[in-house]
Residue, then its C-alpha position, 0 to 999 in steps of 0.5 A: x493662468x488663474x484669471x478670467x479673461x475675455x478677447x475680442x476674436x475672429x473665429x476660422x478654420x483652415x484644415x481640420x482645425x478650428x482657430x481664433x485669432x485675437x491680440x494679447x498684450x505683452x505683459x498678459x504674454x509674460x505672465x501666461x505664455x509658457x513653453x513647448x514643454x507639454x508634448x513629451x513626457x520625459x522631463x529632460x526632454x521637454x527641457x531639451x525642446x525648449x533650449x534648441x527652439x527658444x533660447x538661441x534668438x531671444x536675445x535679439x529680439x528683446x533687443x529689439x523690442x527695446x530699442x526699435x520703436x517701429x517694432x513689429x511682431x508676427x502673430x504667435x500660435x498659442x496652444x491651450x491645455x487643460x481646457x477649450x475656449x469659450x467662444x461666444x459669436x456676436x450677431x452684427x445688425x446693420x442699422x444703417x448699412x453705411x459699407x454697403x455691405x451684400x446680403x452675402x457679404x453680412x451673412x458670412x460675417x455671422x459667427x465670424x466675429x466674438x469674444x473668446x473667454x478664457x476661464x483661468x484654468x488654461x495652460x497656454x503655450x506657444x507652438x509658433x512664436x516661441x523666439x518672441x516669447x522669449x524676447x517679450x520676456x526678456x524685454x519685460x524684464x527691470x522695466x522702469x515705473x513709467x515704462x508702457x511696454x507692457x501694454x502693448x499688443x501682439x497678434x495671437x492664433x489660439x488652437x486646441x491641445x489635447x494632451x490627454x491623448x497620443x493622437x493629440x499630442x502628435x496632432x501639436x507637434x505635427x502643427x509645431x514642425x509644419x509651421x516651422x518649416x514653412x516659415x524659419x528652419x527648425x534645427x535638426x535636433x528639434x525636428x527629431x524632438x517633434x517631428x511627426x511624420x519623421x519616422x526615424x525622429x518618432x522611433x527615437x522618441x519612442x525609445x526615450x520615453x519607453x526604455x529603462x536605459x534612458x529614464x531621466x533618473x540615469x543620465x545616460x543619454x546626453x541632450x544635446x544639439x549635437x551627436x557627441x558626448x561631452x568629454x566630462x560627460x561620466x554617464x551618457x552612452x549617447x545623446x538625442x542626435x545620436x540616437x537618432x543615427x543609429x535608428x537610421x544606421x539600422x533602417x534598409x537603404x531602400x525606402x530610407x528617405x520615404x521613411x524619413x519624410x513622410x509619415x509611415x504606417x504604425x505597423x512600419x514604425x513598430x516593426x522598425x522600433x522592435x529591431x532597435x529596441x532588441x539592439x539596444x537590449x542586446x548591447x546590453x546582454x551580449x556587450x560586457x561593458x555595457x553590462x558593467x555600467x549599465x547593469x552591474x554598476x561596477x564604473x561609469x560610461x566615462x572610463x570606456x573613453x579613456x584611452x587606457x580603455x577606449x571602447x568603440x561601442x562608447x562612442x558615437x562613431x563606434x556605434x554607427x559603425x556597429x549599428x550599420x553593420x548590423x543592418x548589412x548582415x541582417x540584409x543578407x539573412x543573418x538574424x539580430x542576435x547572429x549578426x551581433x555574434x560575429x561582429x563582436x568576435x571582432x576586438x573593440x578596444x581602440x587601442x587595438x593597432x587594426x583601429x589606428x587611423x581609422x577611428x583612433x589617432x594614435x599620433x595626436x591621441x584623439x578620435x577620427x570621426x569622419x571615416x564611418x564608412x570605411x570603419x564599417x568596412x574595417x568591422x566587417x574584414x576583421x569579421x570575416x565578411x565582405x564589405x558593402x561593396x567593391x569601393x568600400x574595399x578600395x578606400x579602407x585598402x588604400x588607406x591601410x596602403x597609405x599607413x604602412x608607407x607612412x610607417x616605412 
């Protein structure tokens, strides 16, 4: 904003939050409105959020917009960085009290009502309604001279952002996910972007935001809606959504849901973003491929996904497979770096006969990635450890069954 600016407001509160619900016009929503983009602090990132929440369904609402004239809008939450509302309450006197309006009933108007001054130093931006914002923009886009849409009006809810701090960034995405889940579903990758009390999806971001690996400068981390990776991809070794798996992978199987749905103590995140932060240091330290790329910089991610040099470890179902083993091992009292140490004795090269059929189709020359547990179970025999369980066995040895009859 650069404007001062003064709303007509109601003042309420709902919670442990203060919020001022007034009407904005559409084109005060074009010129101010930003997006979600303030929560995080890598760039890519923040980038990311605003694709997967506004981008897919702003088209259609422009279009309605433009074409509907008993358009209606719900209310956006807007949420102020760098500054708080002014709030000036209006004292109403009943000069002749024509509503009939109690003694009870006026009091509890009383600092209800006022002006919401906005000094032009605000950053706004929308934690709910983003799809609308979008469309209003859209809409407002090469509009003719006479054209009124502008001046016309949406409701607004105005909250308080404090970016300043941890606890105020999480206390936003908290309101960003709540809202959105009770009302229209927020895919699954914006969720990992800001879920807050997800804590597999505040590790993952954890990580992001703190480990050299995936600062923005190498592109080594894809953003994507998705857990694969772009095949003209050269530099990605994973994507948001797939990083997010293998912090999962590498979570006990007891207590996984609680940990996924209710927030965890600090104490149970930081202990969880220790293991995967020594994972992802140790791919680097005890992986020679890693250390090629990423390290030495002898070539990019890309030429461990050519088949003449398919490495599973580059690709996302390999790295779920090694990642759930390594959970297993650890399980049974094998440290990290031990657990690393026997699994990697075991060959990685997709190209390798022991993978055919199980993460590499040596027929159609592409990859399988719907067998993940039982390419666990293959990690495991070839390592000399017993498999999950009794029925991870069975499958891996009927599929081998099936390979050698098909083979005869």
């Amino acid at each position: 904003m650069s404007m001062p600016t003064i709303l007509p407001a109601i003042r309420s509160h709902v919670g442990d939050w203060f919020f001022y619900v007034t009407s904005l016009t559409f084109q005060f929503v074009n010129d101010n409105i930003k997006a979600p983009n303030e929560v995080h602090d890598r760039k890519k990132l923040s980038d990311w959020i605003q694709r997967e929440a506004i981008e897919t369904h702003s088209e259609s609402i422009a279009k309605y917009i433009q074409e509907n004239e008993q358009r209606f809008l719900g209310a956006l939450i807007i949420g102020v960085y760098n500054g708080r509302p002014d709030w000036a309450p209006l004292k109403i006197k009943y000069a002749v009290n024509s509503l009939g309006a109690t003694e009870d009933q006026q009091k509890n108007l009383d600092g209800k009502l006022g002006l919401l001054s906005l000094s032009g130093g605000e950053r706004l931006f929308a934690i709910d309604g983003q799809h609308r914002v979008a469309g209003i923009k859209l809409a407002l886009m090469d509009l003719s001279a006479e054209s009124t849409l502008g001046e016309e009006e949406i409701s607004a809810i105005f909250v308080t952002h404090d970016a300043s701090s941890v606890s105020g960034q999480q206390r936003t995405r908290r309101l960003f996910t709540t809202v959105n889940k009770k009302a229209k579903r927020v895919s699954n990758s914006a969720n990992i972007a800001l879920d807050e009390d997800n804590g597999f999806a505040v590790i993952t971001r954890q990580l992001i935001d703190t480990h050299w690996l995936f600062e923005d400068k190498r592109k080594h981390i894809s953003y994507t809606s998705t857990g694969s990776i772009n095949a003209n991809d050269e530099m990605a070794i994973t994507s948001v959504v797939g990083l997010y798996e293998i912090i999962k992978d590498l979570f006990p199987t007891s207590g996984k849901t609680k940990f996924e749905t209710e927030r965890p103590s600090d104490a149970e995140i930081d202990k969880h973003f220790t293991i995967c932060l020594k994972f992802i240091d140790l791919l680097i330290e005890k992986v020679q491929e890693f250390k090629n790329v990423f390290v030495n910089k002898k070539c990019s991610a890309n030429n461990y996904r050519r088949e003449s040099s398919n490495h599973a470890l580059f690709r996302p179902i390999g790295q779920r497979m090694f990642a759930r083993s390594v959970q297993l091992l650890i399980a049974r009292g094998k440290s990290i770096e031990v657990s690393f140490d026997v699994l990697l004795k075991t060959t990685m090269s997709l190209s390798d006969k022991s993978w055919n059929y199980i993460l590499w189709d040596p027929i159609n020359r592409t990859m399988i990635t719907n067998k993940l547990v039982i390419a666990e179970t293959q990690l495991l025999t070839l390592s000399g450890q017993t498999p999950r369980n009794n029925q991870c066995k069975i499958k891996l040895d009927q599929l081998l069954r099936s390979i050698q009859t098909e083979n005869y």
